[in-house]
Each structure stands twice: as structure tokens, then as C-alpha cells.
LOMI-556884 format. One record per residue (C-alpha): residue in three letters; x, y, z. Coordinates in steps of 0.02 Angstrom, whole numbers, padded with zeros to 5 digits, always signed. Layout:
N
ALAXYZ...
This chain:
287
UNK+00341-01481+00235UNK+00319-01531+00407UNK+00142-01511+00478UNK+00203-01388+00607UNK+00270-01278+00503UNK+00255-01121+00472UNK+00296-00949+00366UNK+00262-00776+00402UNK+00314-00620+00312UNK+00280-00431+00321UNK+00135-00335+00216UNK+00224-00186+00192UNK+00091-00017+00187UNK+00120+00053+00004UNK+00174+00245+00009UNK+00107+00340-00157UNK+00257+00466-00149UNK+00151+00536-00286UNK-00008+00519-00401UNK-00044+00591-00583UNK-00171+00533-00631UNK-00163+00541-00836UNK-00301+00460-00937UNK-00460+00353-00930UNK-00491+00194-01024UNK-00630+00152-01122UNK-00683+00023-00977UNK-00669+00156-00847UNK-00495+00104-00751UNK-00415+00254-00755UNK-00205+00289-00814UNK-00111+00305-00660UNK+00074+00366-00656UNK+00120+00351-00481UNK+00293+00345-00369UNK+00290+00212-00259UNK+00389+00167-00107UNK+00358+00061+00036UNK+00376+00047+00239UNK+00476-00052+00365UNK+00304-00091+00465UNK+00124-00152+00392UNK+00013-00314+00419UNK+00088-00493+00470UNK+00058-00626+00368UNK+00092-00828+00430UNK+00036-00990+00326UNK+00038-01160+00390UNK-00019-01317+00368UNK-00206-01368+00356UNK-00339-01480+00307UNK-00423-01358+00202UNK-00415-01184+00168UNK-00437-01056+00326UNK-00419-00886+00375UNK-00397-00805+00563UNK-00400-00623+00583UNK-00342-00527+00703UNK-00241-00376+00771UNK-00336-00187+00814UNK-00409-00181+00653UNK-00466-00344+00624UNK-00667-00294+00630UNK-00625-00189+00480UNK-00607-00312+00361UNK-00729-00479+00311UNK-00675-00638+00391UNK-00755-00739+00249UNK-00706-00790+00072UNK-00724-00620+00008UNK-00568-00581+00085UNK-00466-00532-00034UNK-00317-00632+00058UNK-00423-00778+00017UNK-00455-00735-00141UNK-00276-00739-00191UNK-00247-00906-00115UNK-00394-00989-00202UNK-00319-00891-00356UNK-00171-00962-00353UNK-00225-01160-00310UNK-00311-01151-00468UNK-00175-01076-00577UNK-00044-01206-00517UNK-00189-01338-00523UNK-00199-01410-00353UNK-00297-01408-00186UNK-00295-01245-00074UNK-00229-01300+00096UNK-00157-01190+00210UNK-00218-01101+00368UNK-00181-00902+00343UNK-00152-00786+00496UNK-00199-00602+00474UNK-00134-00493+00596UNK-00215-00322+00539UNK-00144-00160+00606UNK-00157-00064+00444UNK-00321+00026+00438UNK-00429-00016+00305UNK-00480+00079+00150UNK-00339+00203+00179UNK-00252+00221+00011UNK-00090+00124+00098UNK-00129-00040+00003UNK-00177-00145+00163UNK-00296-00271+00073UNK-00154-00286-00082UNK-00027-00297+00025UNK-00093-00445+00124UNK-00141-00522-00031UNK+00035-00506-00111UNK+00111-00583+00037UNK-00011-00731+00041UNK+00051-00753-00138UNK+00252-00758-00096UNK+00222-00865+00045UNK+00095-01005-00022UNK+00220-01015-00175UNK+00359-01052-00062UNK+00222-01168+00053UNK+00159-01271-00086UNK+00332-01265-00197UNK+00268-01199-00331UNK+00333-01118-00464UNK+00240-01010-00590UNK+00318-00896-00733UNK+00308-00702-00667UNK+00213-00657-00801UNK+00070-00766-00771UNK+00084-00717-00566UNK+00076-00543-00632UNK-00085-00544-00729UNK-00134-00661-00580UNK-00109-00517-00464UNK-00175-00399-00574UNK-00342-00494-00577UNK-00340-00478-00401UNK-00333-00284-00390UNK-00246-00142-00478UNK-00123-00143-00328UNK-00083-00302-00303UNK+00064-00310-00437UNK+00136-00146-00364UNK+00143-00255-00179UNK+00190-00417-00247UNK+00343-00329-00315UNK+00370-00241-00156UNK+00527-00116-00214UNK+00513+00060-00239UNK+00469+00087-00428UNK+00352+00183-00547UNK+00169+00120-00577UNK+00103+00163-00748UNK-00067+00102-00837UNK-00185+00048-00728UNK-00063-00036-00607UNK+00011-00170-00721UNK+00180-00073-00783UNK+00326-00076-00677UNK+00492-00006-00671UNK+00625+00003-00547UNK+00646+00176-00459UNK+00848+00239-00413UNK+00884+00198-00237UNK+00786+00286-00103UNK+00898+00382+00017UNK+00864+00325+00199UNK+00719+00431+00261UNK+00603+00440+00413UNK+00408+00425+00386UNK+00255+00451+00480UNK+00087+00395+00425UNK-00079+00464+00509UNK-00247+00402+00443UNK-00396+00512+00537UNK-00513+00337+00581UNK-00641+00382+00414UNK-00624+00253+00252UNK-00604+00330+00097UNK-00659+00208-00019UNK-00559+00249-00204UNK-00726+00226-00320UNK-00804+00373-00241UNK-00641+00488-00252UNK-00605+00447-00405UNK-00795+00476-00440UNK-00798+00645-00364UNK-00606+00665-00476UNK-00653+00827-00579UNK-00524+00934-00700UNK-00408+00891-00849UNK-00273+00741-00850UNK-00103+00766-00818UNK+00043+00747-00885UNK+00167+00610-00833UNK+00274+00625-00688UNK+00420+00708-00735UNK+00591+00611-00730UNK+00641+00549-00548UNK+00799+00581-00465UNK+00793+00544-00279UNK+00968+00602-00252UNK+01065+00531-00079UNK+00978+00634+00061UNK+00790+00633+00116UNK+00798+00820+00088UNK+00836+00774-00100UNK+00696+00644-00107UNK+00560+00778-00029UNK+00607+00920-00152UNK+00612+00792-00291UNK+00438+00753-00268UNK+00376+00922-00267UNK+00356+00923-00439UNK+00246+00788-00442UNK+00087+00787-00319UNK-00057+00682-00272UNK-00191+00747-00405UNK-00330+00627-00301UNK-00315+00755-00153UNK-00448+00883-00187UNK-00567+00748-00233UNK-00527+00647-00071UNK-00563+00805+00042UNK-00742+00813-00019UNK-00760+00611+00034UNK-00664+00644+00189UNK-00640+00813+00246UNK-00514+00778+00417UNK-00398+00751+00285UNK-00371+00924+00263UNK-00326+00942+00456UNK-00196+00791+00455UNK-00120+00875+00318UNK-00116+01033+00401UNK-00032+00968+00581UNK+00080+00846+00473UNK+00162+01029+00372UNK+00164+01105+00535UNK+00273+00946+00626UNK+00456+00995+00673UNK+00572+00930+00527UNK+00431+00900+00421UNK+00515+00886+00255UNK+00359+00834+00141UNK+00171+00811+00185UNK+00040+00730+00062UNK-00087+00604+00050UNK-00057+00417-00018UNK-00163+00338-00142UNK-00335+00365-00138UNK-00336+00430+00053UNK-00368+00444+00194UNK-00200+00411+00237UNK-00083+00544+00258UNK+00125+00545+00267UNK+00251+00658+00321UNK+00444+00637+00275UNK+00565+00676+00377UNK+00773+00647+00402UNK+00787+00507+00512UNK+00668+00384+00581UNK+00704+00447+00760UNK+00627+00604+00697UNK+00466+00533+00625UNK+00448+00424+00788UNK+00460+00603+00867UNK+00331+00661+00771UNK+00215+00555+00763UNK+00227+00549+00960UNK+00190+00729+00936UNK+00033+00698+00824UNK-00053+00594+00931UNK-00260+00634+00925UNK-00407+00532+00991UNK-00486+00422+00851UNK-00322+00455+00718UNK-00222+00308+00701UNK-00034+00349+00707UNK+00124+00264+00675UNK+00306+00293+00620UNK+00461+00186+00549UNK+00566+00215+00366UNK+00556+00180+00174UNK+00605+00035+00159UNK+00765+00039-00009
């Protein structure tokens, strides 16, 4: 590869259309069965060429995250050199305009996209299983963003399937500027399992895909209120939004979304949603 060269790809935020959570292992990881989806907007990743093995961060919420090796962007290319047995070299670029700790898979997300792109950068080529556990190792979301399609997450993370195709559908995500770190919801987690999601049909319209998801909520919500209670006003201006068609939380929180028909109508909405110190923005599911 020539030394100027360069690669960049898109770090998707990751959408928990829904959350049961269903068991607890012996080590403490707790079952997940989850609906996941996807957006057209997230965190840019680029890798070039370099002498060693560097990372620049930047974009409006670059202060949020560590700059050092404990990035977990970092982490996953120093994973990775020493799977495929070779020297880490590369120079990553993190633009960061996901927030941080917001249950939208930022952090996974950017590692999963270091991973595709230093495989293409170094030409490597690695069995999926082994990237898989590789990912897993990394974080219980990082095999969800390396695969980067709407499916269903079961276990703790590792189990994929493939969801039906997602009708097109507008989103808005609104995170109210307070982490919500996921050891301390699940921590403050209290009540009986749940059952597994019931059986998914997201039909062809985004009316379909909202009242398909009824059935199956977000069972971290409660718990994430008591870590961060604006949470329960994002909710409550996302249900009230013109055309709202669903409004939950994803993940772990604080990150909220709001479905809606078209993108037009989430960019609407969001423009609508606007408050000081809430971090707003709008685009679709990606299919």
C-alpha cells in the first residue's frame, strides 16, 4: 500500500430496538436478547500508514474519551497485530461525534471499524470465527458492530442472527449530556428475568416496525432512570414529537430514540427537540 494512503469508514451508532434481558451467568455477564439495528450517521474512522502505532482524536466529543492505549480503538488494533502475528502500524483518526457512555455502542463501534479497515490495511485475512471471539474479547458489543446488519443479539453478545429486512424508517436520537455507565444500571437492574423476545416480523412500513416492537421493550429502563433521571424527560418530549411512531431508550442509556416515517420527519423533529446541554441528531436505519 502506498504510504499516502488511506481508508476511512463509518462507525455506525447501534440502535437497541429492544432489550430483554433474560438470565445471569455464573460469572456475572448477564443473557441479553436484544433487537438490533443500526444508523446512517455515527463516528469516522480513517487508517493510514505509519511508523508505529498512533491514535488522533477529535470531533465535539473528543474530550470524552482517553487518548491513550486504553482506548478501546487501540485496543482492537493491538488485538488484532497479535492474532495475525505481525507489527501494529497504522496511524488511526477518530473523529468522535457520538457521545460517550450512551448505550449507542460508540466505543464498539469505533473498535469494529478499526477491525474491518486494518484487515483490509494490512491484507490480512483471519477465519470469522476467530475475529469473532476476537471482538468478543474486546467487549460484549463489539461482535454486534463488527457485523453491522440489523439482527438479534442473544447470550451475552456473542449469538447472532440475521433480522427480516427493516422497512425504511426515520430516526432521531437525543442523549441528555449525563453518561450512563451500563455496570451501574445493570447494578441497580431489580425484578425477575424475562422471557425471550417474541418472534420478529418488521413488516414493509415503519408503522409495522414500531407496533412490532411493542411487544418487546427495553427492560434496562427503570434501572437507567435511577442512574440518570433526564431520561425520563427525553422520553417524555420524544412521545410527545409530531409523527412520533415509537419512543424508548437504547442499550444501557442515556440515549434515547424516536421512530418516525421518513427521515425528513425525524430531521423535523429533532429540529423540534432541540434543548441546551442535550445532544441531538437525526438520519435512518440503515437495511
Amino acid at each position: 500500500m502506498p504510504i499516502d494512503a488511506s481508508l476511512s469508514a463509518l462507525a455506525p451508532a447501534k440502535v437497541n430496538l429492544s432489550l430483554r434481558i433474560t438470565g445471569r451467568r455464573n460469572d456475572g455477564y448477564h443473557l441479553l436478547d436484544s433487537l438490533v439495528a443500526f444508523t446512517d450517521f455515527g463516528d469516522q474512522i480513517e487508517v493510514s500508514e505509519a511508523e508505529g502505532l498512533t491514535l488522533i482524536v477529535q470531533g465535539p466529543f473528543a474530550d470524552a474519551v482517553p487518548h491513550d492505549k486504553s482506548n478501546l480503538v487501540l485496543k482492537a488494533a493491538q488485538s488484532l497485530a497479535q492474532a495475525a502475528g505481525i507489527e501494529a502500524h497504522a496511524q488511526i483518526t477518530l473523529t468522535k461525534t457520538l457521545p460517550a457512555a450512551g448505550g449507542i455502542g460508540g466505543g464498539s463501534a469505533d473498535a469494529a471499524a478499526v477491525l474491518r479497515l486494518l484487515i483490509q490495511h494490512w491484507s490480512l485475512s483471519l477465519a470469522m470465527e476467530d475475529l469473532n471471539k476476537l471482538a468478543l474479547l474486546l467487549g460484549a458489543d463489539v461482535p454486534v458492530c463488527l457485523n453491522n446488519r440489523p439482527c438479534r443479539m442473544t447470550g451475552i453478545g456473542e449469538d447472532l442472527s440475521p433480522l427480516p429486512p427493516l422497512p425504511p424508517v426515520g430516526i432521531v436520537l437525543i442523549n441528555p449530556g449525563h453518561p450512563c455507565e451500563t455496570p451501574a444500571v445493570f447494578q441497580a437492574r431489580t425484578g425477575p428475568f424475562s422471557d425471550k423476545a417474541s418472534a420478529f416480523e418488521p413488516g414493509r412500513s415503519a408503522q409495522s416496525l414500531a407496533q412490532a416492537l411493542q411487544a418487546d421493550p427495553n427492560d434496562l429502563t427503570e434501572a437507567a432512570m435511577q442512574i440518570c433521571p433526564s431520561i425520563r424527560q427525553v422520553l417524555k418530549h420524544l412521545a410527545s414529537s409530531p409523527g412520533i411512531l415509537l419512543a424508548r431508550m437504547s442499550g444501557s442509556g442515556a440515549t434515547c430514540f424516536g421512530l418516525y416515517d421518513t427521515a425528513a420527519q425525524a430531521q423535523n423533529a429533532a429540529t423540534d427537540l432541540a434543548h441546551p446541554g442535550w445532544w441531538v441528531a437525526a438520519g435512518s436505519l440503515a437495511k
